[in-house]
N, CA, C and O atoms as a GROMACS GRO file, in nm:
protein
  368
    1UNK      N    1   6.377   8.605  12.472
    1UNK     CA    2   6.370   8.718  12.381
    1UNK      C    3   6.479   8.820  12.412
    1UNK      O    4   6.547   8.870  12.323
    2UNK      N    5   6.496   8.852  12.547
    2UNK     CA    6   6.625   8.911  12.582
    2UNK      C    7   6.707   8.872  12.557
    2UNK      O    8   6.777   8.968  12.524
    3UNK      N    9   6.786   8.746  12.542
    3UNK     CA   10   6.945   8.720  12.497
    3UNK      C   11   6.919   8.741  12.290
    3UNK      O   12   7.035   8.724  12.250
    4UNK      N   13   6.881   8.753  12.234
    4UNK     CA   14   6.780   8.759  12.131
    4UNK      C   15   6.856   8.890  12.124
    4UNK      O   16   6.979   8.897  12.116
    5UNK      N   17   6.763   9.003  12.126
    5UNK     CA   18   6.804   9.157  12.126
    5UNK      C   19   6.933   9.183  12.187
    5UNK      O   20   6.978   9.296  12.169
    6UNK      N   21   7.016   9.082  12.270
    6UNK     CA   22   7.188   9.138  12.307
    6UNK      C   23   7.253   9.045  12.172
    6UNK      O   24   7.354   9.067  12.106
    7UNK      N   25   7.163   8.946  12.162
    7UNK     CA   26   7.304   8.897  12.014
    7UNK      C   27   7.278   8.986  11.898
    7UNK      O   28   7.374   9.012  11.825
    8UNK      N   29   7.122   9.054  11.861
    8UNK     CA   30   7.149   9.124  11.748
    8UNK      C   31   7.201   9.281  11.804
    8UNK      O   32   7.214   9.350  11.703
    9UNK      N   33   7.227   9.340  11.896
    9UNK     CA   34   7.298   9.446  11.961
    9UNK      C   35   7.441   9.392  11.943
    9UNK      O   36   7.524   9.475  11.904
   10UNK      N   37   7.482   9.273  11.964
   10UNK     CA   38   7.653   9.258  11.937
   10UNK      C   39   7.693   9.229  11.794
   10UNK      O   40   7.800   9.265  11.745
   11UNK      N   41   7.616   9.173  11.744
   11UNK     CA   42   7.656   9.164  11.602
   11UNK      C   43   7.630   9.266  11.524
   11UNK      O   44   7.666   9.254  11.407
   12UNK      N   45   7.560   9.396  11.564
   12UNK     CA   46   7.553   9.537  11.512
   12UNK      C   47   7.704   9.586  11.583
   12UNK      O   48   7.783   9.625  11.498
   13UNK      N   49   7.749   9.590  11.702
   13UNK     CA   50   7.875   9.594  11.726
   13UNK      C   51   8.011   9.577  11.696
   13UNK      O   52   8.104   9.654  11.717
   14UNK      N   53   8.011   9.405  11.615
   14UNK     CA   54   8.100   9.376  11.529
   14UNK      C   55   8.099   9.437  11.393
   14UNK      O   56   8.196   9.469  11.324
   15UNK      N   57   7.961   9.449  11.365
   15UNK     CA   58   8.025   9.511  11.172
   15UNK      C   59   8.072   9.724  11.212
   15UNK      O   60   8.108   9.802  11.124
   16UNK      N   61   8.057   9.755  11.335
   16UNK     CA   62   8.097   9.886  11.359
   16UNK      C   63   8.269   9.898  11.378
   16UNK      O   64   8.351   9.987  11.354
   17UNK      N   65   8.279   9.763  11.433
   17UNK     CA   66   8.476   9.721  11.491
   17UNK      C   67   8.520   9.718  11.375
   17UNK      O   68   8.614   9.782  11.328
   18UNK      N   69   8.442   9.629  11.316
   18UNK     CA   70   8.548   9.616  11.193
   18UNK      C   71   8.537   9.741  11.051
   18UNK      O   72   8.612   9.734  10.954
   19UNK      N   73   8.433   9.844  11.069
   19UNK     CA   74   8.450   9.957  11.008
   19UNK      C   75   8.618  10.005  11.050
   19UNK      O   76   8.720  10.009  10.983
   20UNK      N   77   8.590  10.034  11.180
   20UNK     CA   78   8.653  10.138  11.271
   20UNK      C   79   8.832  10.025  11.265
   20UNK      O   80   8.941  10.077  11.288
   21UNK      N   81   8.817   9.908  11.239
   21UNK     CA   82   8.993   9.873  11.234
   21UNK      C   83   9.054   9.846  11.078
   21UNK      O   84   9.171   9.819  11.049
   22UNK      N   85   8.898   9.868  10.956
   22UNK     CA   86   8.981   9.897  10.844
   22UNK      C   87   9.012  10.058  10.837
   22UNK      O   88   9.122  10.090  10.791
   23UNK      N   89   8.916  10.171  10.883
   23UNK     CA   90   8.994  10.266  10.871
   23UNK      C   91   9.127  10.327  10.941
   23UNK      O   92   9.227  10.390  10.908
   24UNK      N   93   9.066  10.267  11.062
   24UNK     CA   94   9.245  10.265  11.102
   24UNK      C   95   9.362  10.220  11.021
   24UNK      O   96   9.454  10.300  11.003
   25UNK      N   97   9.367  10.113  10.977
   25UNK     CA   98   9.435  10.033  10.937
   25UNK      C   99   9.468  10.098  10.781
   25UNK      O  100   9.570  10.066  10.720
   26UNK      N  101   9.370  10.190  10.726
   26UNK     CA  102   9.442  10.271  10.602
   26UNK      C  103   9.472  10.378  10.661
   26UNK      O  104   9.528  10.444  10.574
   27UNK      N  105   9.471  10.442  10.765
   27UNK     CA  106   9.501  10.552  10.820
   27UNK      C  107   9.645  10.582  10.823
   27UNK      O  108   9.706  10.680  10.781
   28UNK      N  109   9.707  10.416  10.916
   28UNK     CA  110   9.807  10.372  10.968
   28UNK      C  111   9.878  10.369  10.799
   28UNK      O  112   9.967  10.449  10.771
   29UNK      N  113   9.850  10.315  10.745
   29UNK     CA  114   9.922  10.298  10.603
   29UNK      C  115   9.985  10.485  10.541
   29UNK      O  116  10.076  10.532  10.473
   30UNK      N  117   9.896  10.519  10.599
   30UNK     CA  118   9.975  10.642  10.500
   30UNK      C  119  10.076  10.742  10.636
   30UNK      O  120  10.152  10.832  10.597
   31UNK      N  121  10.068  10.724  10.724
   31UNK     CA  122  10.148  10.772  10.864
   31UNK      C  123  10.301  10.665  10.819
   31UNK      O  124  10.307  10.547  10.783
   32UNK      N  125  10.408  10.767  10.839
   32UNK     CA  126  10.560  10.716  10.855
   32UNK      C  127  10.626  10.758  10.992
   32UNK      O  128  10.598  10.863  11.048
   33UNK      N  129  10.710  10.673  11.035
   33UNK     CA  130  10.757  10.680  11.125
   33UNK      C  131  10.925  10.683  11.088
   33UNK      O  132  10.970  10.621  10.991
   34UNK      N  133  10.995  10.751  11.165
   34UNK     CA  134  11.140  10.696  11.120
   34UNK      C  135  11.228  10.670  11.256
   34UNK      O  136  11.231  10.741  11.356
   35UNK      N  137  11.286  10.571  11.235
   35UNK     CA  138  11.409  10.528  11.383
   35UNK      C  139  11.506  10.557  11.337
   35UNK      O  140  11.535  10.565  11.217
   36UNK      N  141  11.577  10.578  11.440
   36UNK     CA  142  11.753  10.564  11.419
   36UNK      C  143  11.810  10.489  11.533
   36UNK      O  144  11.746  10.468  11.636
   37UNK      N  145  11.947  10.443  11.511
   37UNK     CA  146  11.986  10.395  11.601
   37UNK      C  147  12.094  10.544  11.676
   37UNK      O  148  12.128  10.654  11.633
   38UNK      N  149  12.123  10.446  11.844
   38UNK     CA  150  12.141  10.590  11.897
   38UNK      C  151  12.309  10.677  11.822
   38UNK      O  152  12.362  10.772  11.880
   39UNK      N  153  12.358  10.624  11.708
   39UNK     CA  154  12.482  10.713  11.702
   39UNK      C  155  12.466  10.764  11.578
   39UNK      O  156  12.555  10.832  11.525
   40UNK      N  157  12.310  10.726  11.500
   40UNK     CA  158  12.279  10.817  11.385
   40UNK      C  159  12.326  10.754  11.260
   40UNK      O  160  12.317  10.810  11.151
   41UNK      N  161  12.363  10.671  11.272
   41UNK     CA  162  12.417  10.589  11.146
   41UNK      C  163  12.377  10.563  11.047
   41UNK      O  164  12.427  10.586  10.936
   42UNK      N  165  12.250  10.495  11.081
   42UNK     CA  166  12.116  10.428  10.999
   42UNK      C  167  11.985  10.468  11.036
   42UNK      O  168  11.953  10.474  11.155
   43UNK      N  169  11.889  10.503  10.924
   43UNK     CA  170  11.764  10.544  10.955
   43UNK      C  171  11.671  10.456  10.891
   43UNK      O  172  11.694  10.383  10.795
   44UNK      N  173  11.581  10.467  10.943
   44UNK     CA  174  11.503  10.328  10.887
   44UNK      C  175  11.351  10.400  10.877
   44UNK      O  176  11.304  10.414  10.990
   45UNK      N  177  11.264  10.448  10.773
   45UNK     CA  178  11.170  10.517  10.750
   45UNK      C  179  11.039  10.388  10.744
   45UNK      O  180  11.066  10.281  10.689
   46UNK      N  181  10.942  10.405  10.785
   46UNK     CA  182  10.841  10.260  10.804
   46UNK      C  183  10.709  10.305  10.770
   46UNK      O  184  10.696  10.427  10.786
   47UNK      N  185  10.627  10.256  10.736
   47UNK     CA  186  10.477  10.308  10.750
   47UNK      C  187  10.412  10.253  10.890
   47UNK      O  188  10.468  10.156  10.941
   48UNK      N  189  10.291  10.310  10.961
   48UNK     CA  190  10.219  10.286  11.007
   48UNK      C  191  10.214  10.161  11.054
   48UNK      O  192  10.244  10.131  11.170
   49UNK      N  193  10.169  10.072  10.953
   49UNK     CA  194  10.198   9.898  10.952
   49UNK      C  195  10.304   9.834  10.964
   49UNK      O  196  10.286   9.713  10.980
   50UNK      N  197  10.439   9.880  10.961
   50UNK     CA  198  10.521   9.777  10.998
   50UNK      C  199  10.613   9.784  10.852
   50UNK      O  200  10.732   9.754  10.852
   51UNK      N  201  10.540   9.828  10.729
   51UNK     CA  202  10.638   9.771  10.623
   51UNK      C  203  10.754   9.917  10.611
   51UNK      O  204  10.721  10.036  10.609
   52UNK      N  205  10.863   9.872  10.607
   52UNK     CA  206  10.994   9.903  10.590
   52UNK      C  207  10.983   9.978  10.471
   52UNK      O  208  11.001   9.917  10.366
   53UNK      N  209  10.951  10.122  10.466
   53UNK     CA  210  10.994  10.222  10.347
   53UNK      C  211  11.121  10.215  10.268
   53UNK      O  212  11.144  10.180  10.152
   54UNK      N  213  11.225  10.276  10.401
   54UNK     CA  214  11.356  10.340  10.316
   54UNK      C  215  11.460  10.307  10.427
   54UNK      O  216  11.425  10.327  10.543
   55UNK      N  217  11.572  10.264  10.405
   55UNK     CA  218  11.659  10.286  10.496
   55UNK      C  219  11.802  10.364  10.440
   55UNK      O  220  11.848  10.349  10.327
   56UNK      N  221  11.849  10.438  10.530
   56UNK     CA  222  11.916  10.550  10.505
   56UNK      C  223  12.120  10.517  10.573
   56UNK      O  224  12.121  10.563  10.687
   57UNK      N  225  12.167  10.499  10.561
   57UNK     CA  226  12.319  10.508  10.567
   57UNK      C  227  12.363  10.652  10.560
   57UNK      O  228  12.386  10.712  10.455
   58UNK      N  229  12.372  10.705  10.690
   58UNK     CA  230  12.398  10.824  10.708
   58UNK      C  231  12.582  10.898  10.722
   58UNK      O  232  12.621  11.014  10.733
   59UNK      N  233  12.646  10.786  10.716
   59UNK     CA  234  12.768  10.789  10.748
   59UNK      C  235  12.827  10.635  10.686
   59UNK      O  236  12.820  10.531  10.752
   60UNK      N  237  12.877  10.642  10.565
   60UNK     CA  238  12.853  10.550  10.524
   60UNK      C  239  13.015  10.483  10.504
   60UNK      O  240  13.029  10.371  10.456
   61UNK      N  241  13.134  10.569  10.549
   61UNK     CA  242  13.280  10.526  10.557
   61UNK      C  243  13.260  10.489  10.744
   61UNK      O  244  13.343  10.405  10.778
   62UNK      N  245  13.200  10.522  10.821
   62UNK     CA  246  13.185  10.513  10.979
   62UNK      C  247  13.240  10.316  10.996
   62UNK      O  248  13.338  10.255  10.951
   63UNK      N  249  13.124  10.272  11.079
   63UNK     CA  250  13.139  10.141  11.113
   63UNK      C  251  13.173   9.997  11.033
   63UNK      O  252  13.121   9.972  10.924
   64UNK      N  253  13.243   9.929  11.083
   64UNK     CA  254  13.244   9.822  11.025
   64UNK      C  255  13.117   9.765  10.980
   64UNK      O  256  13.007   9.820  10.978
   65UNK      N  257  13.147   9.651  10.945
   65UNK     CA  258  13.037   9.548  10.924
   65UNK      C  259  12.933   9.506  11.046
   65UNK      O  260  12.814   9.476  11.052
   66UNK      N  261  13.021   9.516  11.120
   66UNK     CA  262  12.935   9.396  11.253
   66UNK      C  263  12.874   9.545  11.337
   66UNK      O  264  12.769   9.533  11.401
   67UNK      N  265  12.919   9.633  11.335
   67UNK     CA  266  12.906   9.762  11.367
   67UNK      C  267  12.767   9.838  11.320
   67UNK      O  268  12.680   9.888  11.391
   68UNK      N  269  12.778   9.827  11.146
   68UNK     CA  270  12.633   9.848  11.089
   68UNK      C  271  12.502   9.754  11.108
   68UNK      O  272  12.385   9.793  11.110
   69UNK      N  273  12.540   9.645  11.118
   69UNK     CA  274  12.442   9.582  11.126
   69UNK      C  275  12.382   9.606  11.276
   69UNK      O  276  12.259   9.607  11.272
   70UNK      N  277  12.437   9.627  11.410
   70UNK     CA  278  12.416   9.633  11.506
   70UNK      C  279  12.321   9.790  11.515
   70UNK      O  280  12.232   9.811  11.598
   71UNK      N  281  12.362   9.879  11.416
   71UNK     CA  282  12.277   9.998  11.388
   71UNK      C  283  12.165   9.988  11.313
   71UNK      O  284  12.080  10.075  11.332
   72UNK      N  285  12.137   9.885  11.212
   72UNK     CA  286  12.044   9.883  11.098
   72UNK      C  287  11.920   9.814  11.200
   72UNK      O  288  11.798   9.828  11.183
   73UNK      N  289  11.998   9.724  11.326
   73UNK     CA  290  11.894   9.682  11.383
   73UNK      C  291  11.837   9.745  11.528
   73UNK      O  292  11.753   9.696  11.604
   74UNK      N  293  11.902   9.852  11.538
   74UNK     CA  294  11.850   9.929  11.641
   74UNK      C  295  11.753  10.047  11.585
   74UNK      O  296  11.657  10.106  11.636
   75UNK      N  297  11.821  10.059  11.450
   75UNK     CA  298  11.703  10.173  11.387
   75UNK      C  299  11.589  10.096  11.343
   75UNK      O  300  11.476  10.141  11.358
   76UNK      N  301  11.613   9.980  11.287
   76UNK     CA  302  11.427   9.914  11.240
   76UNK      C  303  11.368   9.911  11.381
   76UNK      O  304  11.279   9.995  11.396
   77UNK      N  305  11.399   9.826  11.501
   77UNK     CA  306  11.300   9.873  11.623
   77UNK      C  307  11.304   9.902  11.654
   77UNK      O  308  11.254   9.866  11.761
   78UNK      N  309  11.397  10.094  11.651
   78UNK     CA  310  11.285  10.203  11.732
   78UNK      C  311  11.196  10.255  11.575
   78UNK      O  312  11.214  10.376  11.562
   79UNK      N  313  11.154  10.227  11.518
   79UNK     CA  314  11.091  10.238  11.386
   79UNK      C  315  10.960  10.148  11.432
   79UNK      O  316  10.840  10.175  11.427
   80UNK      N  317  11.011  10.062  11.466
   80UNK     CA  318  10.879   9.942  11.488
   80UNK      C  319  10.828   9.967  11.584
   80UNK      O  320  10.711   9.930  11.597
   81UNK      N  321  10.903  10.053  11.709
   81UNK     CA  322  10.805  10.057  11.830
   81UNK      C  323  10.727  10.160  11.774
   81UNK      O  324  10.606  10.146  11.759
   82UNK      N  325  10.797  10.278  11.738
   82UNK     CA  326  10.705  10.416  11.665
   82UNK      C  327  10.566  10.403  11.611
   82UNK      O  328  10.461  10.465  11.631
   83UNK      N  329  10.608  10.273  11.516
   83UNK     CA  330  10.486  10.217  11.436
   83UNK      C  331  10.380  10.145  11.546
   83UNK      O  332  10.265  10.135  11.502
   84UNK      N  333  10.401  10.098  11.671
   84UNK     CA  334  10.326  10.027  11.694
   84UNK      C  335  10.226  10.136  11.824
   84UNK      O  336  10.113  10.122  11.870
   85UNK      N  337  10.298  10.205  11.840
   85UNK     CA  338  10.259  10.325  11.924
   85UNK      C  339  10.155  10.420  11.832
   85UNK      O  340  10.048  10.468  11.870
   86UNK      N  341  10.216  10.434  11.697
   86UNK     CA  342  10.071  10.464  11.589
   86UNK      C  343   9.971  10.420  11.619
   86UNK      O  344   9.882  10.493  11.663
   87UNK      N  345   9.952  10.271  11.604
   87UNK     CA  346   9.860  10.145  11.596
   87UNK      C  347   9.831  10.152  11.704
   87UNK      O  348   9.709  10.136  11.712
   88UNK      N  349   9.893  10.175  11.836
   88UNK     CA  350   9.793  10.188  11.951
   88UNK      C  351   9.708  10.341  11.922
   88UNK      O  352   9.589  10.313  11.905
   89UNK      N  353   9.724  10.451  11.915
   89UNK     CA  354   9.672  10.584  11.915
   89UNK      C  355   9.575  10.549  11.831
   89UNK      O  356   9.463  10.591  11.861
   90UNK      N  357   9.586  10.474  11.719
   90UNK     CA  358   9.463  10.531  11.625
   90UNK      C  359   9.340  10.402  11.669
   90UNK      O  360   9.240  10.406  11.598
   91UNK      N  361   9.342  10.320  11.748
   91UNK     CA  362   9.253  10.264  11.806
   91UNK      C  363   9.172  10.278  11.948
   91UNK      O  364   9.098  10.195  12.002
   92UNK      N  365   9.207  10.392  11.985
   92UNK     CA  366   9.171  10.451  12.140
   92UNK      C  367   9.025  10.511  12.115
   92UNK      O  368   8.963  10.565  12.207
   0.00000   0.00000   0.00000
């Protein structure tokens, strides 16, 4: 009868998790984050979740080719760590 009353105590547990990681999870949706890479080039605006808002060309006669791209991808992941540092906070 005791393991009984801990499975219906955990399965009252699970439908509370999964309240608590869809509201996170719309929480996270409306929170933006923005990266840049470190010489300011490119900004990369993100939501909460990961999806890629806006990206910004801040200097847009500056770097070459191989140059921008090396910025477009330093600004999406500090954008992505931002975002994922959200996603940790709003689950604590």
């Amino acid at each position: 009868l005791g393991n009984l009353t801990q499975l219906a105590g955990l399965l009252k547990n699970v439908g509370q998790i999964k309240e608590k990681l869809s509201a996170s999870k719309e929480n996270l949706t409306k929170q933006t984050v923005i990266g840049a890479d470190d010489s300011n080039v490119v900004r990369i605006e993100m939501s909460g979740v990961g999806e890629v808002l806006t990206v910004t060309l801040l200097n847009r006669n500056g770097p070459d080719v191989e140059a921008l791209e090396q910025s477009i991808k330093a600004a999406t992941n500090s954008a992505i760590k931002q975002a994922k540092q959200l996603h940790m906070e709003s689950i604590k």
